[in-house]
PADRENLO-352618 format. One record per residue: residue number from 1; residue in three letters; x negated, y negated, z of N, C-alpha, C, CB in turn. Coordinates in steps of 0.001 Angstrom, whole numbers, plus 500000, padded with zeros to 6 digits. Glycine has a CB too. Layout:
N
num	residuo	npx	npy	npz	capx	capy	capz	cpx	cpy	cpz	cbpx	cbpy	cbpz
NUM	ALA	X	Y	Z	X	Y	Z	X	Y	Z	X	Y	Z
...
This chain:
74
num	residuo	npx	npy	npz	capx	capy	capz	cpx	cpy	cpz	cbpx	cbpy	cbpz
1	UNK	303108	675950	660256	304293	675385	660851	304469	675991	662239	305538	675635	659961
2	UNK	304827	675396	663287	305004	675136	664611	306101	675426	665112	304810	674036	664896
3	UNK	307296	676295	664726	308746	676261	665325	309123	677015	666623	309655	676799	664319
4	UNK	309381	676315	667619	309786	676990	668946	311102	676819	669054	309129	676474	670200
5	UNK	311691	677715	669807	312882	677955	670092	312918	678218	671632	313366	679013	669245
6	UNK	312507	678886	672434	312290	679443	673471	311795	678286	674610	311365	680539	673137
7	UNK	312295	677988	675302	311874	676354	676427	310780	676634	676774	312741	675907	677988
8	UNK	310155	677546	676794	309077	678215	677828	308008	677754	676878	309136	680085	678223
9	UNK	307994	678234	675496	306681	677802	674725	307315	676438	674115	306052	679046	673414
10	UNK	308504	675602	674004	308218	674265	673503	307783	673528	674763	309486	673566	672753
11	UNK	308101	673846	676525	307161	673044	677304	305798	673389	677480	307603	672924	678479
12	UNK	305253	674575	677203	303792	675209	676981	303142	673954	676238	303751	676796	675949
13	UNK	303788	674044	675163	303060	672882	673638	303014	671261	674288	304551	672781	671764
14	UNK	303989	670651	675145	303979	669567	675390	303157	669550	676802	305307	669069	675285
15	UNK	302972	670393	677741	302367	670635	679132	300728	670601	678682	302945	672279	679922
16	UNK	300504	671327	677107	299068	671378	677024	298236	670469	677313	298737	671616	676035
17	UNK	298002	669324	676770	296990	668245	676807	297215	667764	677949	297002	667214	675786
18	UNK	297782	668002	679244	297483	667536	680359	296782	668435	681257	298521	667083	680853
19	UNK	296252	669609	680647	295622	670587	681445	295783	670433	683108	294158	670541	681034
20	UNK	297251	670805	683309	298383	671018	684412	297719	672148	685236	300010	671498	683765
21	UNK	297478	672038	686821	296743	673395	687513	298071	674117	687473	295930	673257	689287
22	UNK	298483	675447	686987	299488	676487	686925	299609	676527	688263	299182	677845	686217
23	UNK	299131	676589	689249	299635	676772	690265	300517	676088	691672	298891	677135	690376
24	UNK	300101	674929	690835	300644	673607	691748	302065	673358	691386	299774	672121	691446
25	UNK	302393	672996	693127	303743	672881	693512	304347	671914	691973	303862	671992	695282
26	UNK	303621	670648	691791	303860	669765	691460	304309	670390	689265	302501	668707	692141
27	UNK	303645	671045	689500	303457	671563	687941	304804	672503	687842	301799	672583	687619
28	UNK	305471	673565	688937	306509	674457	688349	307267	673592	688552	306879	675814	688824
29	UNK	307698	672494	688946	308547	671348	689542	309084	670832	688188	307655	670121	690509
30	UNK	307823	670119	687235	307798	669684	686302	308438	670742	685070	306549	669232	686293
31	UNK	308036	671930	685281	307999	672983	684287	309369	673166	684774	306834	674265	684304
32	UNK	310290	673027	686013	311472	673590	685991	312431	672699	685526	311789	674083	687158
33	UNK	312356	671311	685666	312617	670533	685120	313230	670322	683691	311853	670183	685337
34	UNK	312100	670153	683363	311722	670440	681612	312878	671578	681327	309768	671231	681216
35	UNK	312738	672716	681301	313329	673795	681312	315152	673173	681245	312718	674711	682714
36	UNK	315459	673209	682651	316854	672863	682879	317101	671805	681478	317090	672068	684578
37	UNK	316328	670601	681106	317027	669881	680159	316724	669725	678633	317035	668768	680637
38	UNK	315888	671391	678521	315820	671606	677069	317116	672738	676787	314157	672223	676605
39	UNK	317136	673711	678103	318509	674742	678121	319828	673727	677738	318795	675556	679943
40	UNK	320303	672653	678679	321432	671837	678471	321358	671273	677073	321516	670749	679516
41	UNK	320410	670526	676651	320484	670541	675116	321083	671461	674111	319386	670546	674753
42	UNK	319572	672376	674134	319966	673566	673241	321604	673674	673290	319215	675046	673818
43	UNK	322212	674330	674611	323357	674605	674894	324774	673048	673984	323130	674763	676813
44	UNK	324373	671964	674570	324886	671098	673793	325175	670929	672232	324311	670361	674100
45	UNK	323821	670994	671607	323488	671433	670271	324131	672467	669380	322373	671796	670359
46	UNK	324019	673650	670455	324936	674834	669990	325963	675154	669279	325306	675232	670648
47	UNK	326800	674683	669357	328111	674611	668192	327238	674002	667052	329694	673436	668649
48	UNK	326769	673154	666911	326353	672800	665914	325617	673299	664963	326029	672133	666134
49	UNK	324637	674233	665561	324532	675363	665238	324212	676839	664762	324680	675175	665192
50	UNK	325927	676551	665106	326395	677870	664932	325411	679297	666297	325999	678121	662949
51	UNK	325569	678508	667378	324960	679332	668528	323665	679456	668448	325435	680630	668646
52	UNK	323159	678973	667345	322009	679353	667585	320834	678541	668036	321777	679870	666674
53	UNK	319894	678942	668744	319119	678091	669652	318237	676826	668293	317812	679371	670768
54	UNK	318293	675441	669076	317662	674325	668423	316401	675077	668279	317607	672858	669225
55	UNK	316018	674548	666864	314462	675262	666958	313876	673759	666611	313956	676827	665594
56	UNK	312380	673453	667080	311934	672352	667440	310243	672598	666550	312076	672180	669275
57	UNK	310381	671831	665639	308738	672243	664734	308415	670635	664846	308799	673069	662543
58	UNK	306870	671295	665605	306260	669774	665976	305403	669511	664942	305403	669606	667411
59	UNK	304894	669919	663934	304210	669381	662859	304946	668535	662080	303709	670304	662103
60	UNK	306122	668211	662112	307646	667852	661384	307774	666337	661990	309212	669061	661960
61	UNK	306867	665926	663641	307893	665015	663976	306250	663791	663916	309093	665444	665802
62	UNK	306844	662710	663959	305604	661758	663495	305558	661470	665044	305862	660241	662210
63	UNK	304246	660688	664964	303641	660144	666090	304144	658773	666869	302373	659972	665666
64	UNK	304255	659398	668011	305034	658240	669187	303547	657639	669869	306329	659236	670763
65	UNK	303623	656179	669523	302784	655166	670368	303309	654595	671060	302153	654302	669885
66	UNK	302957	654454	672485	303730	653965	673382	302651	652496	673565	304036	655129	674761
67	UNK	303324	651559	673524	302331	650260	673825	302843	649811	675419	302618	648753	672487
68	UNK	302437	650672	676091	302426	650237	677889	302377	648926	678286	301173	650746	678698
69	UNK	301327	647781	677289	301565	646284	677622	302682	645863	677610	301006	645443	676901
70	UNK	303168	645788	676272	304754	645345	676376	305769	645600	677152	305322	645611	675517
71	UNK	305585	646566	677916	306265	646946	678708	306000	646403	680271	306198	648197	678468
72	UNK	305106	645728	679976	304248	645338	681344	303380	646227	682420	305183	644791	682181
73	UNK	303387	647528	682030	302860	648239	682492	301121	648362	682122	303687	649157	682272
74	UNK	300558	647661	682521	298915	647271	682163	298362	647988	682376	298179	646342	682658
């Protein structure tokens, strides 16, 4: 089982398979991003609860297919 709590390793887990150059402008941009609107969540979430940070287990969540045709995006 897979449970993150910490923004830093649940965007690690989703950043992986794009083998992102760490050093590029374009990548801490993305990574700060990310960050700011997993914190506002969590933070949102929070009362709910009970302060404590959303924990996020990706073996738990089923598979998203995105069909880009339908969308018109070819």
């Amino acid at each position: 089982m897979n449970t993150y709590t910490r923004p830093d390793a649940i965007i690690d887990f989703c950043l992986a398979p794009l083998q992102l150059n760490p050093m590029s402008d374009s990548t801490h941009e993305v990574r700060r991003r990310m960050e700011h609107v997993i914190r506002t969540f969590q933070l949102k979430a929070g009362p709910a609860h009970n302060g404590q940070p959303v924990a996020v287990d990706f073996s738990q969540m089923p598979t998203l297919v995105i069909n880009e045709a339908a969308h018109g995006y070819e």
